[in-house]
mmCIF file of the C-alpha atoms, coordinates in Angstrom:
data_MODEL
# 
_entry.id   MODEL 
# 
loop_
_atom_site.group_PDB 
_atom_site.id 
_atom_site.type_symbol 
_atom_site.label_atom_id 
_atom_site.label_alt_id 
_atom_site.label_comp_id 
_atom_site.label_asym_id 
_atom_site.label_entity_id 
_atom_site.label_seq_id 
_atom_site.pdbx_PDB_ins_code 
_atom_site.Cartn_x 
_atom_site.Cartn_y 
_atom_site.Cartn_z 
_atom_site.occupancy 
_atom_site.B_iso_or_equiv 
_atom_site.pdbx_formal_charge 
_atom_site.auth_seq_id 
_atom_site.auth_comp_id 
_atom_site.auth_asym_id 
_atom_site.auth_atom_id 
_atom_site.pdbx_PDB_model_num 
ATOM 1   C CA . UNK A 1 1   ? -14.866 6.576   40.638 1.00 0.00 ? 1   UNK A CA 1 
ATOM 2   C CA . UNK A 1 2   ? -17.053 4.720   37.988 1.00 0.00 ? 2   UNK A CA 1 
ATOM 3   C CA . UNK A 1 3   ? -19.937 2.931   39.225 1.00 0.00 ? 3   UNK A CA 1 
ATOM 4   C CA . UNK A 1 4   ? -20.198 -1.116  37.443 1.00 0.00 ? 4   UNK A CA 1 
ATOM 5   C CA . UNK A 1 5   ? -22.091 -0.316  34.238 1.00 0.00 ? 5   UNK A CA 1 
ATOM 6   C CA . UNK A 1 6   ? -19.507 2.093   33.791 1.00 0.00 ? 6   UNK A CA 1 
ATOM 7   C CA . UNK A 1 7   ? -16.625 0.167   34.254 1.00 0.00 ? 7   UNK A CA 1 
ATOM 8   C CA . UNK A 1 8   ? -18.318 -2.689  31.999 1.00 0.00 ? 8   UNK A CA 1 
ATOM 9   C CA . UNK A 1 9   ? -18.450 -0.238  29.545 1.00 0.00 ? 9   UNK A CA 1 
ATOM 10  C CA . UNK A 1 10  ? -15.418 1.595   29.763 1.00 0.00 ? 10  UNK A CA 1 
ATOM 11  C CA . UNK A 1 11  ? -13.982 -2.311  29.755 1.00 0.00 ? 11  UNK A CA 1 
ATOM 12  C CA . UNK A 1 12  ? -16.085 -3.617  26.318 1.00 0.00 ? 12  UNK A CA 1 
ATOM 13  C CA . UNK A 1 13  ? -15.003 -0.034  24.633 1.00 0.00 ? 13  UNK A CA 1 
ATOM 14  C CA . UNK A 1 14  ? -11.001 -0.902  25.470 1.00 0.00 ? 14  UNK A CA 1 
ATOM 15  C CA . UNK A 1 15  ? -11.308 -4.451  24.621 1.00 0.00 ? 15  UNK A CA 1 
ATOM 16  C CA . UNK A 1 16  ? -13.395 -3.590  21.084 1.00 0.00 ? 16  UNK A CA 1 
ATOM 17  C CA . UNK A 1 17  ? -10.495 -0.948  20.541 1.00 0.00 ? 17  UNK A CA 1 
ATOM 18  C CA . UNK A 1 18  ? -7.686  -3.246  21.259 1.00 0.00 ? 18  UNK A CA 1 
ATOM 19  C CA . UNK A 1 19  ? -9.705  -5.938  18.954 1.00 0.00 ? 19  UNK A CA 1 
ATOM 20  C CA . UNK A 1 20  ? -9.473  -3.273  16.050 1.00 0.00 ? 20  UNK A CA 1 
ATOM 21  C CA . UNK A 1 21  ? -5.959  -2.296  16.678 1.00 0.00 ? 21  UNK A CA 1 
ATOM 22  C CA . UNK A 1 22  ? -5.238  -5.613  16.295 1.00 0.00 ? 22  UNK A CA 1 
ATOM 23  C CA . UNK A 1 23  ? -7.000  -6.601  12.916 1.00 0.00 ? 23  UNK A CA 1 
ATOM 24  C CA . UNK A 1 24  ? -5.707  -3.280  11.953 1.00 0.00 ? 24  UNK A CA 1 
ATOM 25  C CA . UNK A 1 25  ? -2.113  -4.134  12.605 1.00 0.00 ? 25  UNK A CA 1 
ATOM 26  C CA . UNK A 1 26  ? -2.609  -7.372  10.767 1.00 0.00 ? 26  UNK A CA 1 
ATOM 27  C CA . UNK A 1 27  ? -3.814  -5.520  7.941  1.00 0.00 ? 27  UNK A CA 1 
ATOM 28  C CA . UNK A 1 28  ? -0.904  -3.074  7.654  1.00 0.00 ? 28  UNK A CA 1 
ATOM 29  C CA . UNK A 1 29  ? 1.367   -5.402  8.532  1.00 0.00 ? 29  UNK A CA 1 
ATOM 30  C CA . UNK A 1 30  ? 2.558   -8.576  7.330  1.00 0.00 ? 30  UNK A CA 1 
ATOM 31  C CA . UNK A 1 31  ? 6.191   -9.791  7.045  1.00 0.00 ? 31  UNK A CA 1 
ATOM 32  C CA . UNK A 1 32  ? 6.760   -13.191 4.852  1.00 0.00 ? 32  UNK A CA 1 
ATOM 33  C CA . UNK A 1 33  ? 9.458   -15.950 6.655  1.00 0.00 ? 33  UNK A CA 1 
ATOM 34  C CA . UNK A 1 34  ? 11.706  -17.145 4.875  1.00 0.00 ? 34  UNK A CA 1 
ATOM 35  C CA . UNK A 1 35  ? 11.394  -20.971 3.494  1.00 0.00 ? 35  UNK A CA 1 
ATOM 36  C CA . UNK A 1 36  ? 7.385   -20.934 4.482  1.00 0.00 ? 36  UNK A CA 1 
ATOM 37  C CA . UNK A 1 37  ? 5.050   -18.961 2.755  1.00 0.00 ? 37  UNK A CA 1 
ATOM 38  C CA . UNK A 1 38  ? 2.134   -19.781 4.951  1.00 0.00 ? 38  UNK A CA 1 
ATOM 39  C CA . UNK A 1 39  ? 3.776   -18.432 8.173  1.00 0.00 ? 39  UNK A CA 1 
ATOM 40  C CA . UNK A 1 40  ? 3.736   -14.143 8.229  1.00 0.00 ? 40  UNK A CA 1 
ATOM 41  C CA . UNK A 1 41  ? 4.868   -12.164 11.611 1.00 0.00 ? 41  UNK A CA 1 
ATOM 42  C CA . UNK A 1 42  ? 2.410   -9.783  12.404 1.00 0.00 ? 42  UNK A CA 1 
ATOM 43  C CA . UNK A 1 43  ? 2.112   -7.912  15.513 1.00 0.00 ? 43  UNK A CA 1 
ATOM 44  C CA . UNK A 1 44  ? -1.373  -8.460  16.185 1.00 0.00 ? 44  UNK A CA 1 
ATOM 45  C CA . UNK A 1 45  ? -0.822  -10.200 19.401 1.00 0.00 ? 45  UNK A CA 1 
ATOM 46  C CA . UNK A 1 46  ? 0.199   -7.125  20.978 1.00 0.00 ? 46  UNK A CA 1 
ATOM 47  C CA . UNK A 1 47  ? -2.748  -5.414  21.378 1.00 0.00 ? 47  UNK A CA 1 
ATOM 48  C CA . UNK A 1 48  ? -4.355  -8.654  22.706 1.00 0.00 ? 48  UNK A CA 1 
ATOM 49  C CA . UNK A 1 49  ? -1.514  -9.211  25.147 1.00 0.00 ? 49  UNK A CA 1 
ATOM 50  C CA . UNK A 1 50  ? -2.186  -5.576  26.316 1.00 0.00 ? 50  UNK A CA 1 
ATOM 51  C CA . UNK A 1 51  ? -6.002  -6.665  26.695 1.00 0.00 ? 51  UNK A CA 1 
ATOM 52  C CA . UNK A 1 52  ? -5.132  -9.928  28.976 1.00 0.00 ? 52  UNK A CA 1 
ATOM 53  C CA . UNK A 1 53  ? -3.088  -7.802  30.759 1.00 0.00 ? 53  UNK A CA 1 
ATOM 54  C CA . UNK A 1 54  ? -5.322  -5.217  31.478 1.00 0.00 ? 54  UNK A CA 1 
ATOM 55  C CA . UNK A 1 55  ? -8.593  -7.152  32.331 1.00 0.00 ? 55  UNK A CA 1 
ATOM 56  C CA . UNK A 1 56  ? -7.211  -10.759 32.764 1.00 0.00 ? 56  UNK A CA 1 
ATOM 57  C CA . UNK A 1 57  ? -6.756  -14.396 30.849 1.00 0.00 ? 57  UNK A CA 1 
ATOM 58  C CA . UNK A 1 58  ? -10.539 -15.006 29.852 1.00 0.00 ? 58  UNK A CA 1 
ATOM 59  C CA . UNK A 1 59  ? -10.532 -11.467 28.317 1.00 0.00 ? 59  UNK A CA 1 
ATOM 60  C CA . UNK A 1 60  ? -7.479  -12.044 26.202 1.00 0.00 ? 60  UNK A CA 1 
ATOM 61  C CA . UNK A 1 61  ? -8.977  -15.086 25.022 1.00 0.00 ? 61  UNK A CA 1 
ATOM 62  C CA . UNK A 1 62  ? -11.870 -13.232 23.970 1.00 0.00 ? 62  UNK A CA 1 
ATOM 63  C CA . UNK A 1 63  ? -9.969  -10.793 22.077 1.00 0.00 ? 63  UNK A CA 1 
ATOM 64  C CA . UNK A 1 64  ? -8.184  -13.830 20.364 1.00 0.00 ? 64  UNK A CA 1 
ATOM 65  C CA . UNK A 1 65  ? -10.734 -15.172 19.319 1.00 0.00 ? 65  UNK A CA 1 
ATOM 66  C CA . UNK A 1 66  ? -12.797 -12.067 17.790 1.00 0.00 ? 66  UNK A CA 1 
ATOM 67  C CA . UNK A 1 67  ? -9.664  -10.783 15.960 1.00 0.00 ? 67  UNK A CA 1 
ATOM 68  C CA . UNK A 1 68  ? -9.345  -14.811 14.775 1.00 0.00 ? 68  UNK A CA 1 
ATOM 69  C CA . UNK A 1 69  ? -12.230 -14.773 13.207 1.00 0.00 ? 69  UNK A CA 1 
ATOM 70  C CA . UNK A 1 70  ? -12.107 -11.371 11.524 1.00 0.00 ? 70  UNK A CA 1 
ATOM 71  C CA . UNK A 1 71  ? -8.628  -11.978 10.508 1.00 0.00 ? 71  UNK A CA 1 
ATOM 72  C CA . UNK A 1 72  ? -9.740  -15.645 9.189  1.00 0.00 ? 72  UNK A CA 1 
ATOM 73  C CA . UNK A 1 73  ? -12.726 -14.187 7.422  1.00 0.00 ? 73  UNK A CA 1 
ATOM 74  C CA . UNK A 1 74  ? -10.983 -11.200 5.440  1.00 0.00 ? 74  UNK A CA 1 
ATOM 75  C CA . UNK A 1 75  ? -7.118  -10.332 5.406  1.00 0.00 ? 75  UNK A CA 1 
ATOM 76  C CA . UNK A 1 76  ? -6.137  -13.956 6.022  1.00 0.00 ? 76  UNK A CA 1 
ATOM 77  C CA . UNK A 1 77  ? -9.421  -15.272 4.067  1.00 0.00 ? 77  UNK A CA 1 
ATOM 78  C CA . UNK A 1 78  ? -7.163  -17.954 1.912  1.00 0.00 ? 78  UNK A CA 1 
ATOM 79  C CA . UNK A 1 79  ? -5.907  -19.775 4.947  1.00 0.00 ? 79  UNK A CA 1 
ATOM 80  C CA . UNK A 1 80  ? -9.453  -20.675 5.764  1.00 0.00 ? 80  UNK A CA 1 
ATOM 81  C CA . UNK A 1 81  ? -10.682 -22.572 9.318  1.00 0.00 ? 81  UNK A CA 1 
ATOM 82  C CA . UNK A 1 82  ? -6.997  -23.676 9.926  1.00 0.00 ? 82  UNK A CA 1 
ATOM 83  C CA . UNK A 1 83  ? -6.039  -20.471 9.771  1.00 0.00 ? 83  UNK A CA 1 
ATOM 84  C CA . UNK A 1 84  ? -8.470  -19.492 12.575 1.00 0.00 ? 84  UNK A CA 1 
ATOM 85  C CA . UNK A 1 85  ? -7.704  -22.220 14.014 1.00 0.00 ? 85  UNK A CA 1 
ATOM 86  C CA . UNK A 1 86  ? -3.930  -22.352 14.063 1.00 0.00 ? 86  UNK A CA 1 
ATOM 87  C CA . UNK A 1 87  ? -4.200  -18.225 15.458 1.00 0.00 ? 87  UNK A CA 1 
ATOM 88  C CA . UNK A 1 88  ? -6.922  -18.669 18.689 1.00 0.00 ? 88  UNK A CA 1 
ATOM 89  C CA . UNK A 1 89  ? -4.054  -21.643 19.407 1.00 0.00 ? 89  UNK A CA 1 
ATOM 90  C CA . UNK A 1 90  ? -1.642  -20.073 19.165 1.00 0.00 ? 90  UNK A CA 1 
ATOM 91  C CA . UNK A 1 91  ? -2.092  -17.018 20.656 1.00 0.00 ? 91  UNK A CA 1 
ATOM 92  C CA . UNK A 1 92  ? -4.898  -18.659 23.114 1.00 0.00 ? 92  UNK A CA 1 
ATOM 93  C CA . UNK A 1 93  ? -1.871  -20.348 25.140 1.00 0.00 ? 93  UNK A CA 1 
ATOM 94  C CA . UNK A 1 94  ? 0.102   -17.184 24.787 1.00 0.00 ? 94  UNK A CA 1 
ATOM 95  C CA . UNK A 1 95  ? -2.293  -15.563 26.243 1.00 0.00 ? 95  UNK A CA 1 
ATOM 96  C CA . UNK A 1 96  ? -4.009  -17.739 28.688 1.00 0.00 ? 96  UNK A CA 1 
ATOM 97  C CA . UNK A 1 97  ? -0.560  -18.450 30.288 1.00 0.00 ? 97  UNK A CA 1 
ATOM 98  C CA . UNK A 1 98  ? 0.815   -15.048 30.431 1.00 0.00 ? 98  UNK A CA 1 
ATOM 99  C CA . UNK A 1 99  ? -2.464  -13.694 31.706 1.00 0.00 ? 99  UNK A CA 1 
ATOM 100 C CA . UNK A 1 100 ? -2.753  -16.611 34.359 1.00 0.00 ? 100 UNK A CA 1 
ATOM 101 C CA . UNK A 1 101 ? 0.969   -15.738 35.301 1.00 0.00 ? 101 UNK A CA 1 
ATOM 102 C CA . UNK A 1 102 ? 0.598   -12.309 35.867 1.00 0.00 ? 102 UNK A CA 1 
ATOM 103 C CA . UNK A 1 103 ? -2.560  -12.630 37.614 1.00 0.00 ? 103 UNK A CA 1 
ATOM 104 C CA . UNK A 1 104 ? -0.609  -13.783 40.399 1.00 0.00 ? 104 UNK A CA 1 
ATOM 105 C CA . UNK A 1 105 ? 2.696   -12.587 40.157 1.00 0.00 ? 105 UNK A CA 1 
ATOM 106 C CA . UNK A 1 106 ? 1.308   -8.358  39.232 1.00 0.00 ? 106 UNK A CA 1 
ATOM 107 C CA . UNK A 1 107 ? 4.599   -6.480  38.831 1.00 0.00 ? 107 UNK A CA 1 
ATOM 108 C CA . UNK A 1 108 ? 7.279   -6.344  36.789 1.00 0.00 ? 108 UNK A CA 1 
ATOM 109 C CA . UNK A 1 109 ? 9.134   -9.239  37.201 1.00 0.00 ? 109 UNK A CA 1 
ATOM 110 C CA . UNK A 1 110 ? 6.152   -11.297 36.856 1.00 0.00 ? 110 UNK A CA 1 
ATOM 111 C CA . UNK A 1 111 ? 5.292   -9.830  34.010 1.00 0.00 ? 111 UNK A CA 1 
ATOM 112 C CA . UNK A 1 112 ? 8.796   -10.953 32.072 1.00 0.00 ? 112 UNK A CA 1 
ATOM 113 C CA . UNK A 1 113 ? 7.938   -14.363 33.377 1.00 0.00 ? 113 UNK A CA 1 
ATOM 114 C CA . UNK A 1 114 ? 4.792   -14.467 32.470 1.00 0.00 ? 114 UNK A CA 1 
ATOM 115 C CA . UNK A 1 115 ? 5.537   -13.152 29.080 1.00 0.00 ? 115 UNK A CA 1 
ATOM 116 C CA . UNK A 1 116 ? 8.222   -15.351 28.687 1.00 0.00 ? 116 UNK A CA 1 
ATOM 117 C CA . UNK A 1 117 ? 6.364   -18.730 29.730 1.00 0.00 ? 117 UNK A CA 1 
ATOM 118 C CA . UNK A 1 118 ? 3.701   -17.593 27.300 1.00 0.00 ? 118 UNK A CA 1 
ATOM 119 C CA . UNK A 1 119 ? 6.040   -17.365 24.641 1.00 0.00 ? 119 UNK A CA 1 
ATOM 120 C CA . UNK A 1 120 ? 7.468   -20.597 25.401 1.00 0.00 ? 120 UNK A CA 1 
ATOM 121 C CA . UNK A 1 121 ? 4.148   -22.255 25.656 1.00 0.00 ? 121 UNK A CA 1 
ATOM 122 C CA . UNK A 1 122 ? 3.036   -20.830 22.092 1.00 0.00 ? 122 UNK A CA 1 
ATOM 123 C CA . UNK A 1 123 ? 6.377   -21.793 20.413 1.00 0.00 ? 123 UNK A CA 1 
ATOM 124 C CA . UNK A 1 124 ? 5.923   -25.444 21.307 1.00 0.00 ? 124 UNK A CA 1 
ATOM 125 C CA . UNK A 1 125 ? 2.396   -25.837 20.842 1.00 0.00 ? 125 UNK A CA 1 
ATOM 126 C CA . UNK A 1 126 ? 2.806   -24.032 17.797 1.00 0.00 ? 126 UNK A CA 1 
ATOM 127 C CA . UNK A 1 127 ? 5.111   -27.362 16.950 1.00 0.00 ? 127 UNK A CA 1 
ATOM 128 C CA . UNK A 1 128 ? 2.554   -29.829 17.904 1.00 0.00 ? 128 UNK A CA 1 
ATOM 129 C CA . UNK A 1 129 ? -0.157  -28.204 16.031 1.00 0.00 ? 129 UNK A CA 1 
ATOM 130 C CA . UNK A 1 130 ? 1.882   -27.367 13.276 1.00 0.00 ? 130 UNK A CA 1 
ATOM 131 C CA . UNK A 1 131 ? 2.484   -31.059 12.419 1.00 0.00 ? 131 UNK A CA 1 
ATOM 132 C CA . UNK A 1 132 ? -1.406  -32.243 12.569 1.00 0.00 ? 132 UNK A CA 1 
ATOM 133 C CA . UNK A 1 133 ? -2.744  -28.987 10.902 1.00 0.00 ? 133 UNK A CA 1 
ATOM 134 C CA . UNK A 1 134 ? -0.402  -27.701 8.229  1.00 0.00 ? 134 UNK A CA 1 
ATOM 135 C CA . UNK A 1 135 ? -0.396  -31.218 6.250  1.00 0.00 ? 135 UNK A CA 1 
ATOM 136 C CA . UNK A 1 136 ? -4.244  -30.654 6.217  1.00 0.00 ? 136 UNK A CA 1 
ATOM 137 C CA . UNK A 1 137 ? -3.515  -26.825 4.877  1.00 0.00 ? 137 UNK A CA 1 
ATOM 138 C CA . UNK A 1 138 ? -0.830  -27.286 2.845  1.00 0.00 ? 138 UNK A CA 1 
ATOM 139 C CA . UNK A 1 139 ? -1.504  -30.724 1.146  1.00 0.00 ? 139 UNK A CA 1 
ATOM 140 C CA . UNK A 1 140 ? 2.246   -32.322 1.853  1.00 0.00 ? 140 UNK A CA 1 
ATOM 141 C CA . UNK A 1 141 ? 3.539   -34.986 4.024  1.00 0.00 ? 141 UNK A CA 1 
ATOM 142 C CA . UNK A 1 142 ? 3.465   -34.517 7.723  1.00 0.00 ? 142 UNK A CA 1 
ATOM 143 C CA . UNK A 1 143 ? 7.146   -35.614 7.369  1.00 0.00 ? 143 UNK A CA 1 
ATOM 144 C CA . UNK A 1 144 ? 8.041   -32.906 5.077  1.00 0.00 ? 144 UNK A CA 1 
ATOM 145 C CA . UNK A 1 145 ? 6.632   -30.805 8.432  1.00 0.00 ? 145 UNK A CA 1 
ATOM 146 C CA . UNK A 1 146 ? 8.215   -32.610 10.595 1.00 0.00 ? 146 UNK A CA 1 
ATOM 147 C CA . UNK A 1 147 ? 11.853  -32.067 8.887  1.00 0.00 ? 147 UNK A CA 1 
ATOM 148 C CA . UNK A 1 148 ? 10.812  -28.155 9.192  1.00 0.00 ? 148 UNK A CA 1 
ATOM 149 C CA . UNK A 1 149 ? 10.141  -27.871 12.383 1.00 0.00 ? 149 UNK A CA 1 
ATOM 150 C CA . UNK A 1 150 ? 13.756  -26.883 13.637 1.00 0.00 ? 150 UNK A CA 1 
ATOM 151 C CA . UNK A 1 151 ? 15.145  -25.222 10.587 1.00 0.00 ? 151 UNK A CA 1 
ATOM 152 C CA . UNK A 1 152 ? 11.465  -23.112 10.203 1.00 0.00 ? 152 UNK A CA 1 
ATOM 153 C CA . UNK A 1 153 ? 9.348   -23.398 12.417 1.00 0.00 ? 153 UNK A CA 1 
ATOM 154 C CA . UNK A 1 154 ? 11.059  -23.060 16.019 1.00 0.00 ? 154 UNK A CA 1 
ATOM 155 C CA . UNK A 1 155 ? 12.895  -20.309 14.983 1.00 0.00 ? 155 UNK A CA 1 
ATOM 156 C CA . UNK A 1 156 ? 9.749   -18.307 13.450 1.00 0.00 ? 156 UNK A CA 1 
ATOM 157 C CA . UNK A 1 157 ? 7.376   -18.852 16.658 1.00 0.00 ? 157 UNK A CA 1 
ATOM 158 C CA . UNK A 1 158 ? 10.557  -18.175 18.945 1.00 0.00 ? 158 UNK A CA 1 
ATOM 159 C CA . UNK A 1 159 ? 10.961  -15.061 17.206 1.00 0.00 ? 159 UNK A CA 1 
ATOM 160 C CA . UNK A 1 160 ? 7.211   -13.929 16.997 1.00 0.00 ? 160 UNK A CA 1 
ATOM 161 C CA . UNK A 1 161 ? 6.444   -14.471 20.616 1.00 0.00 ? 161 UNK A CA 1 
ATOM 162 C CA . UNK A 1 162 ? 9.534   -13.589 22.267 1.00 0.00 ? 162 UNK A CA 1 
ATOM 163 C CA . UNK A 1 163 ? 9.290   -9.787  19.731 1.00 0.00 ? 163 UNK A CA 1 
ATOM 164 C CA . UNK A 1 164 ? 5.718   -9.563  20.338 1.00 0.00 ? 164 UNK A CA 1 
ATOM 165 C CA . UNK A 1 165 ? 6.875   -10.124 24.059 1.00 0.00 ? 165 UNK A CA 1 
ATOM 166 C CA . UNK A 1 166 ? 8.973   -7.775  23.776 1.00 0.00 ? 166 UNK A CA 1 
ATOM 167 C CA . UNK A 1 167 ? 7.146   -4.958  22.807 1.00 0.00 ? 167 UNK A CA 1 
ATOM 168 C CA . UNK A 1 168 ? 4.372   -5.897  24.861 1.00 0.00 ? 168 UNK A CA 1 
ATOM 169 C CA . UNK A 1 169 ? 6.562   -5.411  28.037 1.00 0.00 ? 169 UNK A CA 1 
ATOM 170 C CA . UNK A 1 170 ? 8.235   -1.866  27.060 1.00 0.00 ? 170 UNK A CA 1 
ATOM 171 C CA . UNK A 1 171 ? 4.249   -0.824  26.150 1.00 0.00 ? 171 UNK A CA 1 
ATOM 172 C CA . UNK A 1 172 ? 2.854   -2.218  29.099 1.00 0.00 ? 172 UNK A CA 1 
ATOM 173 C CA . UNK A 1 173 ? 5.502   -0.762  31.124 1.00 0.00 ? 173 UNK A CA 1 
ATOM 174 C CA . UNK A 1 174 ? 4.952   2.951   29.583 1.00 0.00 ? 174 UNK A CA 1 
ATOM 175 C CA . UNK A 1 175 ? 1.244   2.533   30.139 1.00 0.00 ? 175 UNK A CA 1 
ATOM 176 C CA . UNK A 1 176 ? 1.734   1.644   33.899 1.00 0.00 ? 176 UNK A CA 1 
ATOM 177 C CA . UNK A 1 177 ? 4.288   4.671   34.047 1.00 0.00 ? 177 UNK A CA 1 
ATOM 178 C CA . UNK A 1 178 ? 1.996   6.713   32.712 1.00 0.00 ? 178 UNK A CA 1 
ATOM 179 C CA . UNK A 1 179 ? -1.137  5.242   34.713 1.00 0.00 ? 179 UNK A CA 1 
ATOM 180 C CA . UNK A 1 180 ? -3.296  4.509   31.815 1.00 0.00 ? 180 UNK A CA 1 
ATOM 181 C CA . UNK A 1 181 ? -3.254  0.548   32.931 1.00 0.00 ? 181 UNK A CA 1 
# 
């Protein structure tokens, strides 16, 4: 049994490693969308899922917003503040609501639900913020974002959260299998 320095840690080491998985993945990874070069699926929000569900909502957000900054500050460097920005919102609700959900609801249903309502809660906040920042960003009419939000942008966030929620439930299912979580 470890005693509470310990476990602090034995916590601080898995969220720092999770924290560089994630930058990592963003590094190695990086797939265009088709009709918006500003928006790229990455995977880094799996690691920081695996984070809020291993130590909780407030820890998640922490991850989010370390890998944020690093990932604002050198492999996503041209998007600038909105680009840290847009990501701690983005994956902040994801986050925040998923870990809030399965804070309650621990098991395995709970954990589709709560990855699922996270998604959900991304995608359209993602919409929202996507019509106030990405005019500021991109330098065009918030109209011209407006008329993308169904063709583009719904179906991009959809697709990153509900994949990234995906792979965050078979992972977080073979860790509990396993016992590592």
């Amino acid at each position: 049994m470890l005693n509470a320095t310990q476990s602090n840690t034995k916590k601080m080491v898995t969220l720092s490693m999770l924290s560089a998985i994630s930058v990592i993945l963003v590094m190695l990874i990086r797939l265009p969308w088709p009709g918006a070069v500003f928006l790229e699926y990455d995977f880094a929000d799996v690691p920081i899922l695996i984070a809020t569900l291993m130590y909780g909502p407030y820890a998640g957000f922490l991850v989010t917003f370390v890998v944020s900054v690093i990932q604002g500050v050198t492999v996503s460097a041209s998007s600038g503040i909105i680009g840290i920005i847009m990501h701690i919102l983005a994956t902040g609700f994801y986050v925040l609501i998923s870990g809030f959900i399965y804070k309650r609801a621990n098991n395995t249903k709970g954990l589709a639900v709560a990855l699922l309502f996270g998604a959900m809660v991304s995608t359209l906040t993602m919409l929202l913020w996507n019509v106030w920042f990405t005019p500021i960003f991109m330098g065009v009419p918030a109209k011209a974002v407006v008329n993308m939000l169904v063709p583009v942008m719904l179906p991009f966030n959809l697709i990153k959260t509900m994949a990234n929620g995906v792979i965050v439930f078979v992972l977080y299912m073979l860790l509990r299998k396993l016992r590592i979580v």
